[in-house]
N, C-alpha and C positions, 0 to 999 in steps of 0.2 A: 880235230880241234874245235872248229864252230861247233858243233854239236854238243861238244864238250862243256862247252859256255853256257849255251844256253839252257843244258840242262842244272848246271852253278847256277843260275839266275831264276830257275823253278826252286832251288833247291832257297836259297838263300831270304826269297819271299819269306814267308813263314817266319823266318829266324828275326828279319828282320824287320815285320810285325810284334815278335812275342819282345823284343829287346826298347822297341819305339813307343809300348804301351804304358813301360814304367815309368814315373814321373821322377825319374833320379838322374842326375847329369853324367855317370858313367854309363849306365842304359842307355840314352838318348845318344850318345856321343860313337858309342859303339853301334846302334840304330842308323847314325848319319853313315857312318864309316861303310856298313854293307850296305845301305841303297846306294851309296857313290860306286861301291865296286861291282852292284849287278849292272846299274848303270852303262860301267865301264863297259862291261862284258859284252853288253848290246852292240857296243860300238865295237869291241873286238872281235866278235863272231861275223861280225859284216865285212871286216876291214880280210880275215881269212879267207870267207869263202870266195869274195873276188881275188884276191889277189892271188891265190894259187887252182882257181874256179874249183872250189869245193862246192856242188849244190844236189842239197840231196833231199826227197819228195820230205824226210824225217824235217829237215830245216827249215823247208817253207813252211809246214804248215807249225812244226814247234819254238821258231823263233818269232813270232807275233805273241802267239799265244804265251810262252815265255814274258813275252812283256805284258800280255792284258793279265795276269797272276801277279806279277809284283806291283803293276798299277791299283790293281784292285783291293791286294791287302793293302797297302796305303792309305787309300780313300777308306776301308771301314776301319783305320782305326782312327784316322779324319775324323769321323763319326763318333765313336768311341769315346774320344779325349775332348767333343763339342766343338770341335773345331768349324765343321761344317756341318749342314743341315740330313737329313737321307735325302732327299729327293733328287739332287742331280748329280748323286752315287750311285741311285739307282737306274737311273738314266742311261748314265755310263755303263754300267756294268751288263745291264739287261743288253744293249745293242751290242758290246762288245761280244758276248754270247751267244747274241742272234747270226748274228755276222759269220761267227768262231763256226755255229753249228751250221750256216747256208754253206759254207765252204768245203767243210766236212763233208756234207751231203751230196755235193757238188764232187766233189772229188771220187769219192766212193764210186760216181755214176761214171767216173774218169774226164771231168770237167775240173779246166784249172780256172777258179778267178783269181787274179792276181790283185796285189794290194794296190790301188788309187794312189795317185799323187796326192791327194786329199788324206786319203788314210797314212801316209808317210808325216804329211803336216799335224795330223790329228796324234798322232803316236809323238813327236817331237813338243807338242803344244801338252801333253798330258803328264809326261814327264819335267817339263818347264814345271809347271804347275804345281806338283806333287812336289818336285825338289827345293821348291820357295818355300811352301807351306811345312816342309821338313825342317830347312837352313833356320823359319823365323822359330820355330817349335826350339831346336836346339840351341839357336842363338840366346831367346828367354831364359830357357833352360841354366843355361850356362850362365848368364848374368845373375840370376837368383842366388844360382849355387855360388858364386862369387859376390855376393851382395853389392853388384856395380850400382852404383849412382844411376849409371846410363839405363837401366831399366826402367826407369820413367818416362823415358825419351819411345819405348813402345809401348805407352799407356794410351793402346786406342781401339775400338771395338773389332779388334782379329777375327770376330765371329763374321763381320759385314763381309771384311777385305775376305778373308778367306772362301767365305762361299759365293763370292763374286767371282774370283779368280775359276772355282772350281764349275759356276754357272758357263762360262766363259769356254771353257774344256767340254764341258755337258754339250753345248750350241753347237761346239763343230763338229763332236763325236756325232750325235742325231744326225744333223747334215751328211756326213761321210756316209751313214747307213742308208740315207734319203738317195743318196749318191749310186750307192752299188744298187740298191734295186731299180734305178732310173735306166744306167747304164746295162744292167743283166737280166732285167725284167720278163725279156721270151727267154735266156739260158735256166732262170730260175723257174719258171711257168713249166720249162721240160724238166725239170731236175724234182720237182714237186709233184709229178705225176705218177 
């Protein structure tokens, strides 16, 4: 069953990227609807494998990765819609990657790194992140399409707030990466050899 999820939560990225793009309030609404459930699934595939100790090498390494996929199509479509700037999407993503493939590599050599307490905060803090800038996206959305009065009440530069928030994400991600090579620095030096 965790496996199961998390491969829902690869699957579901994409989908709800291509539904998140369109500037129409059933899109968006249906957009919010599968980020909230891949979401979910993060938290349910964790809640399984402890509790009946489901843990299997496929988990480790595809439930992060599972989440830097649906993180990542969020942020470019951030991008996309001008939400936020590239540059600390790239950030993000580039590290998430580097990381994805030291681990990879690391593994293959049959070396486990295990995820940081740091990278548990960093994975919690980029989904905050992502699900604000989703909620205010849709919440807009919604008063538009509803021609509420109270849309003037979020007449203010989203471009600033949102790529603060995401600079914010950016800082601790780099850090968490500053982190595993500090901490694995001789495991990676033989893994690299």
């Amino acid at each position: 069953m965790p496996n199961k999820l998390t491969l829902l939560r690869v699957i579901i990225a994409p989908v709800f990227m291509y539904f998140f793009l369109f500037e129409n309030f059933y899109m968006r609404m249906i957009a919010l609807i599968l980020f909230t459930v891949a979401s979910l699934t993060d938290l349910a595939d964790g809640y399984y494998a402890r509790k009946y100790g489901i843990v299997t090498g496929f988990g480790k390494f595809m439930d992060p990765l599972a989440d830097k996929i649906l993180v990542s199509c969020a942020l470019v479509s951030f991008i996309a819609l001008r939400y936020v700037s590239p540059l600390p999407v790239m950030l993000i993503i580039g590290r998430e990657f580097a990381v994805t493939g030291l681990r990879l590599l690391a593994a293959y050599r049959g070396v486990l790194i295990p995820p940081s307490w740091w990278a548990k905060v960093k994975t919690f803090l980029q989904f905050s992140v992502v699900g604000l800038i989703i909620a205010y996206v849709s919440l807009v959305t919604a008063l538009e399409y509803f021609g509420s009065p109270a849309r003037q009440l979020l007449e203010f530069d989203h471009y600033l707030y949102c790529n603060l928030l995401v600079w914010i994400a950016a800082v601790i991600t780099i850090w968490t990466g500053v982190d595993y090579i500090i901490k694995y620095f001789f495991m990676i030096k033989t893994v690299l050899k």
